[in-house]
C-alpha positions as CSV (number, residue, x, y, z in Angstrom):
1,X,102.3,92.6,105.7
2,X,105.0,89.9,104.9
3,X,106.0,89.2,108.3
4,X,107.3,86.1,109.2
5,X,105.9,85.6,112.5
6,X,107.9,83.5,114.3
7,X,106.8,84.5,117.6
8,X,102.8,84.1,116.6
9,X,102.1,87.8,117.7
10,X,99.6,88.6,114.9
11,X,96.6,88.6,116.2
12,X,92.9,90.4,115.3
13,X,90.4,93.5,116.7
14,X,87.1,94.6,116.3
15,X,86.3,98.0,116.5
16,X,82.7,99.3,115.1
17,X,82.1,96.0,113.4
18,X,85.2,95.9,111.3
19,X,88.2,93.6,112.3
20,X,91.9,94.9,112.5
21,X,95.2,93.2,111.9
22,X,97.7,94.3,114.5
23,X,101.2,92.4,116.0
24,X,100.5,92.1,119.7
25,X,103.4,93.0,121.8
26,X,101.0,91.2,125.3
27,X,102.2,88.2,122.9
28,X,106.0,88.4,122.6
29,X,106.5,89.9,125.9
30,X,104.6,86.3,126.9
31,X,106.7,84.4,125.4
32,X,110.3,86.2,126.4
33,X,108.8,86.5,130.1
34,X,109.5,89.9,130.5
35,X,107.1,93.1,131.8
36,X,106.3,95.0,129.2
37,X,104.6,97.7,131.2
38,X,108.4,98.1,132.3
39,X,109.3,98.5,128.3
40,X,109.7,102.8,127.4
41,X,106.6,103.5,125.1
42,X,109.4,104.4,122.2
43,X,111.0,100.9,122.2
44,X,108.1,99.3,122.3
45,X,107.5,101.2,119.2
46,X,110.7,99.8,117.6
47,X,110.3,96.4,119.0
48,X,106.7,96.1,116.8
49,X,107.9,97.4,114.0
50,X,110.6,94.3,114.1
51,X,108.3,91.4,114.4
52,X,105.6,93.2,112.1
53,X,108.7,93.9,109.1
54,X,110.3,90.0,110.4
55,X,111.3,88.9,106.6
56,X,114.5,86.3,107.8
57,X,116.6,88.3,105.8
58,X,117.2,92.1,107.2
59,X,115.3,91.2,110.5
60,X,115.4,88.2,111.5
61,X,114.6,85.8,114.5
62,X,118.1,86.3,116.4
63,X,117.6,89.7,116.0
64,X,114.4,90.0,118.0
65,X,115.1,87.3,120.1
66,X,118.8,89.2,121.4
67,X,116.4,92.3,122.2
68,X,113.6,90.4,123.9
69,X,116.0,88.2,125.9
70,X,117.8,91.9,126.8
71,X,114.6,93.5,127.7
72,X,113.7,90.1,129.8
73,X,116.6,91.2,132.2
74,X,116.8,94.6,131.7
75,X,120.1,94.6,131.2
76,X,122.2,96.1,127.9
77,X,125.9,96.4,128.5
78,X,126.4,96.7,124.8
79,X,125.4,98.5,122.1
80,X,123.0,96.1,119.9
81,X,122.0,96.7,116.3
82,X,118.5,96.4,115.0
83,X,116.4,97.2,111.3
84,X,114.1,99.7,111.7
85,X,112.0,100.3,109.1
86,X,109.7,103.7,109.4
87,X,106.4,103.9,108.0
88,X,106.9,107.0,105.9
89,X,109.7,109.4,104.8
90,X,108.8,113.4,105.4
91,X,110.9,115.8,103.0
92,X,111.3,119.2,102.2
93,X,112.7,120.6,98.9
94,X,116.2,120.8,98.7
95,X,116.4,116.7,99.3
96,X,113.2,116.2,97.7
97,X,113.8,117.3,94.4
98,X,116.9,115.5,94.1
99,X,115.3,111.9,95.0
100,X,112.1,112.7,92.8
101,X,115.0,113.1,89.6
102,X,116.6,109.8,91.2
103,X,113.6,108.0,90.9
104,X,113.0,109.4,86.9
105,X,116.9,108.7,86.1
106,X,116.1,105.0,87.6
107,X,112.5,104.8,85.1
108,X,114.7,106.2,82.4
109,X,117.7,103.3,82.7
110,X,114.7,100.8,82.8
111,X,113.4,102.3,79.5
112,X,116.3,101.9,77.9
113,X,116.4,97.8,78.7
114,X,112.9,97.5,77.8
115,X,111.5,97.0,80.8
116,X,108.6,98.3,82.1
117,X,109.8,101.5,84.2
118,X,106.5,102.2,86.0
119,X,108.3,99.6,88.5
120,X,110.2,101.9,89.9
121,X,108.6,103.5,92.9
122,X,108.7,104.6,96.4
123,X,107.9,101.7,98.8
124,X,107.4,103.9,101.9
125,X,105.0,106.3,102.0
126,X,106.8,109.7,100.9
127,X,105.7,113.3,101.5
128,X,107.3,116.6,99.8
129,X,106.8,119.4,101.5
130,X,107.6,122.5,99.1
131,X,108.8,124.6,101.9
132,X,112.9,125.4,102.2
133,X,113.5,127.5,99.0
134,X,110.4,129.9,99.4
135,X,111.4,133.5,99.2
136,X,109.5,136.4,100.1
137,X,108.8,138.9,97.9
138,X,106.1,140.8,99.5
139,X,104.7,141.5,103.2
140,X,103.2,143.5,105.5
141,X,99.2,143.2,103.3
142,X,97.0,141.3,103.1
143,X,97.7,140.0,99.4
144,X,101.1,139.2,100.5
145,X,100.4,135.4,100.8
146,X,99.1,134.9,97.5
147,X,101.7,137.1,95.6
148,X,104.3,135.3,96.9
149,X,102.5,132.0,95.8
150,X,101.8,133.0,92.3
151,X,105.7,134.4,92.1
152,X,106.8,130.9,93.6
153,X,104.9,129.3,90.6
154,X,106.4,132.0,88.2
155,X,109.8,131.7,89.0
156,X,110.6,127.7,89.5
157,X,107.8,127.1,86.6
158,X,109.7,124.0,85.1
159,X,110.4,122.7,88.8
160,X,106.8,122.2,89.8
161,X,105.9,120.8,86.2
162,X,108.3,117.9,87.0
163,X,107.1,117.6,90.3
164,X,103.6,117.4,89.5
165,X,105.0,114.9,86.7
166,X,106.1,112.8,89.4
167,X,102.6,113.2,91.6
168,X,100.8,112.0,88.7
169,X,103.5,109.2,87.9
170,X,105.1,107.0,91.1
171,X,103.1,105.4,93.6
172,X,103.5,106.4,97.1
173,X,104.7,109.9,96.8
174,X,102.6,112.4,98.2
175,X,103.5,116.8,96.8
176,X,102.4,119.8,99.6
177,X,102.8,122.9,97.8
178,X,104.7,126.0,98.9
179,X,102.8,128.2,100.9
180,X,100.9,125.3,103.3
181,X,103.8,125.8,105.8
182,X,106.9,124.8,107.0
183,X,107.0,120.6,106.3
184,X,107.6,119.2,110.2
185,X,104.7,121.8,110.9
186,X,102.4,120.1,108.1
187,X,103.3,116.6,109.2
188,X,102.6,117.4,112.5
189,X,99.2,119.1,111.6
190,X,98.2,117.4,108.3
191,X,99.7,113.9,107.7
192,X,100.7,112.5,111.2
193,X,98.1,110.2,112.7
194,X,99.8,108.3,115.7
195,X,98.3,104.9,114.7
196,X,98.5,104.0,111.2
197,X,95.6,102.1,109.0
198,X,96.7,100.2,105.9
199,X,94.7,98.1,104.2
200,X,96.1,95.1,101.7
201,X,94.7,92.9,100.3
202,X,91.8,91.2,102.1
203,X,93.6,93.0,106.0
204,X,93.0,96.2,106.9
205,X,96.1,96.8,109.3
206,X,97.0,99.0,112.3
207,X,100.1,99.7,113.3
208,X,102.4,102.7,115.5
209,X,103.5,105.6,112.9
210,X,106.8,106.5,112.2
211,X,108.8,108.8,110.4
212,X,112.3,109.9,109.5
213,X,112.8,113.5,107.8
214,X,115.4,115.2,105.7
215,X,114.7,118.0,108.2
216,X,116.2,118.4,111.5
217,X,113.2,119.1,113.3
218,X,111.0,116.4,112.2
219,X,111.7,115.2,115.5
220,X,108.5,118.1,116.5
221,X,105.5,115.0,115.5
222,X,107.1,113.1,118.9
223,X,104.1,115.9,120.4
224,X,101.9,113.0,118.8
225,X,103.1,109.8,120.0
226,X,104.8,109.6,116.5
227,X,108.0,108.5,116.6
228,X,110.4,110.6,114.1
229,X,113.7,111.8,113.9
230,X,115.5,113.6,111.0
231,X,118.4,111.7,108.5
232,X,120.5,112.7,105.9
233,X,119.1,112.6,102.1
234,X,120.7,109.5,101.2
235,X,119.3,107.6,104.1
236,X,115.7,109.0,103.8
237,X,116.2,107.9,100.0
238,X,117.2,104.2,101.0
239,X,113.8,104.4,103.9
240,X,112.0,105.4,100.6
241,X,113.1,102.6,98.6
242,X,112.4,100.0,101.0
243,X,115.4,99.7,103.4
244,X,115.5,99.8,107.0
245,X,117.8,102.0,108.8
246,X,120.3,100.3,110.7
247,X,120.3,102.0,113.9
248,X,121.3,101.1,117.6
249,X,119.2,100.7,120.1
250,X,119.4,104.0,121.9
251,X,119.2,104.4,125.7
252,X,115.8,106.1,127.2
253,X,116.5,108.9,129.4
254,X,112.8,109.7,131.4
255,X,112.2,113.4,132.1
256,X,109.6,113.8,135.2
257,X,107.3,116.7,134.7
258,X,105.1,117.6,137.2
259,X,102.8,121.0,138.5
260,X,102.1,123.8,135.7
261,X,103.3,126.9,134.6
262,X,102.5,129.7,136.4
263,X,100.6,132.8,134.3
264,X,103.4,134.5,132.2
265,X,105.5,131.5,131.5
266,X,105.4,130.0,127.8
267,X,106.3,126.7,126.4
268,X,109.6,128.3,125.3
269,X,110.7,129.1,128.5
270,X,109.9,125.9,129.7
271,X,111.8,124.0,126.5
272,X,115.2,125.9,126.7
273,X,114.9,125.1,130.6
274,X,114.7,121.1,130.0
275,X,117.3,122.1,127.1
276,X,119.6,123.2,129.7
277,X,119.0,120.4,132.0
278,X,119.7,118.0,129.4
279,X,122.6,119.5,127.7
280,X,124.1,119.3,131.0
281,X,123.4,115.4,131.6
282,X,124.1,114.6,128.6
283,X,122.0,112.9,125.6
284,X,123.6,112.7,122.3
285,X,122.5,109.6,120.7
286,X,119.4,108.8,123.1
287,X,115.6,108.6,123.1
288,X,114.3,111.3,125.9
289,X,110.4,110.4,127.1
290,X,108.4,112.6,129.1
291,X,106.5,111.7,131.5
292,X,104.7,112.6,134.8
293,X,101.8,114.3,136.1
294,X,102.5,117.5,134.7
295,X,101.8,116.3,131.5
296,X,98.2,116.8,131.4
297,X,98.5,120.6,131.6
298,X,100.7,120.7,128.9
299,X,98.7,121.0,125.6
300,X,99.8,119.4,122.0
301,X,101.7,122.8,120.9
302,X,103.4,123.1,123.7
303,X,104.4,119.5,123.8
304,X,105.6,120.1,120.3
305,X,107.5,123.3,121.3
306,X,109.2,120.9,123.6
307,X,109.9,117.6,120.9
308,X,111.1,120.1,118.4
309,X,113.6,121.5,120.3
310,X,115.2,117.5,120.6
311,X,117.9,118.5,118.2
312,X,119.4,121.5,120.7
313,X,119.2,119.4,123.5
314,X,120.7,116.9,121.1
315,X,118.6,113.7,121.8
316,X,118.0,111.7,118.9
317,X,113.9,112.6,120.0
318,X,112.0,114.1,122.6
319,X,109.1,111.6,122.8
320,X,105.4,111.9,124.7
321,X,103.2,109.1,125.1
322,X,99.8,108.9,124.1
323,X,97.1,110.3,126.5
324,X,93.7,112.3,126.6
325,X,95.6,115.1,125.0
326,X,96.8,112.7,122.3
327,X,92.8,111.9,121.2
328,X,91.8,115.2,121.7
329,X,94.1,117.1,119.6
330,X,93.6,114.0,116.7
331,X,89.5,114.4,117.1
């Protein structure tokens, strides 16, 4: 990590004998004078992500000191502009494609000046999920899955030789192949993990996950404390190749759940309930967070029948904070 660390949050943990680098947020919120059990769990996400990806340049000092100094008073009358840089891009095939043959036209133009292309790769972590442009060609048996595989294969033959070209060439990019599921599904299930371990150099770091999408619905791995949202294929190819997003910081609207559902009643009914309730208040362009004692009767899927559903309620994400159900679903 190349942070700056102007505010001296970087500090160390040992769990099982090995130490941890982490950016302590007990730290900042120290030295701004501000209660940071006050802080929604979703900004505090953004607000370590600042002061670990500090580099003076697209987030700098000013930056995180307006926020903190905001946060100290709890006060924003205005909308204030931050650099948020997620810790992985999650797409599916119709942008996917496109950014792999971006990333072999950039190699290409750096062959052609002689210099060494294998320069060119993703700096976020980047997942393809073959998913989108799946047909079906046979169901109701129970060879139906694989047929439909091996006619995937058959038919888009020279597409997956180019993306396995790119598996085996650029750093950082990670290929699911059709028939593993649909890709916010498989993130959710496969490649999420809530806290993120990286290790470089002689540091093994830990750090919140984060994601943005080229699908709408990525916003479903918010079940896991992951916070996630979905872009456009431009901006998930600028996350890829090291940019931040430049984003606002959103207003948090709580949502209080409490009792249980009552035997009949599904997650679905539940989710186009709190869809209603939020349509009608209004959240275009804000975080929602759950919270409350009802929480711990609702388990992981349901909790992601409720996150995935943040683009009809139309909240930028529908996020749940980390709890027994949290650790039990990633054991």
């Amino acid at each position: 990590m190349k942070s700056i660390n102007t505010f001296k949050t970087r500090s160390t943990i040992e769990i099982k004998g090995k130490k941890y680098v982490f950016f302590d947020l007990n730290l900042l919120a120290k030295y701004f004078n501000f209660n940071l059990a006050l802080i929604p769990n979703s900004i505090k996400i953004l607000l370590e992500n600042l002061i670990r990806n500090e580099d003076g340049i697209s987030i700098t000092l000013d930056m995180i000191s307006s926020l903190c100094l905001q946060l100290s008073i709890r006060k924003r009358d205005q909308a204030f502009e931050v650099a948020f840089s997620p810790t992985r891009v999650l797409m599916q095939d119709f942008t996917g494609v496109p950014a792999v043959a971006d990333l072999a036209a950039m190699r290409n133009a750096l062959k052609t000046k002689n210099i060494n292309p294998k320069k060119i790769n993703p700096l976020s972590r980047v997942d393809l999920v073959i998913d989108h442009s799946v047909m079906v060609d046979t169901f109701g048996n129970a060879l139906a899955y694989e047929a439909n595989v091996k006619k995937e294969f058959q038919r888009n033959q020279e597409r997956y030789e180019f993306l396995k070209w790119g598996q085996n060439s650029f750093d950082n990019f990670y290929l699911v192949p059709p028939g593993a599921g649909i890709c916010h599904q498989v993130n959710l299930e496969n490649i999420a993990k809530t806290v993120w371990v990286n290790q470089e150099k002689n540091n093994c770091y830990l750090y919140p996950d984060s994601v943005v999408g080229t699908d709408s619905h990525t916003t479903m791995v918010n079940a896991l404390s992951v916070l996630g949202w979905g872009v456009g294929g431009i901006e998930a190819e600028a996350v890829m190749l090291g940019q931040p997003i430049s984003m606002n910081i959103p207003k948090v609207l709580g949502f209080n759940i409490s009792g249980s559902l009552n035997e009949g009643i599904t997650a679905t009914d539940l989710v186009l309930t709190i869809t209603e309730r939020l349509r009608q208040h209004g959240v275009v362009g804000k975080f929602v967070e759950f919270f409350g004692r009802g929480l711990e009767n609702l388990s992981l899927a349901d909790r992601a029948t409720i996150s995935n559903m943040a683009p009809e309620y139309g909240a930028t994400c529908g996020f749940f904070p980390t709890d027994k159900e949290t650790i039990s679903y990633l054991r």
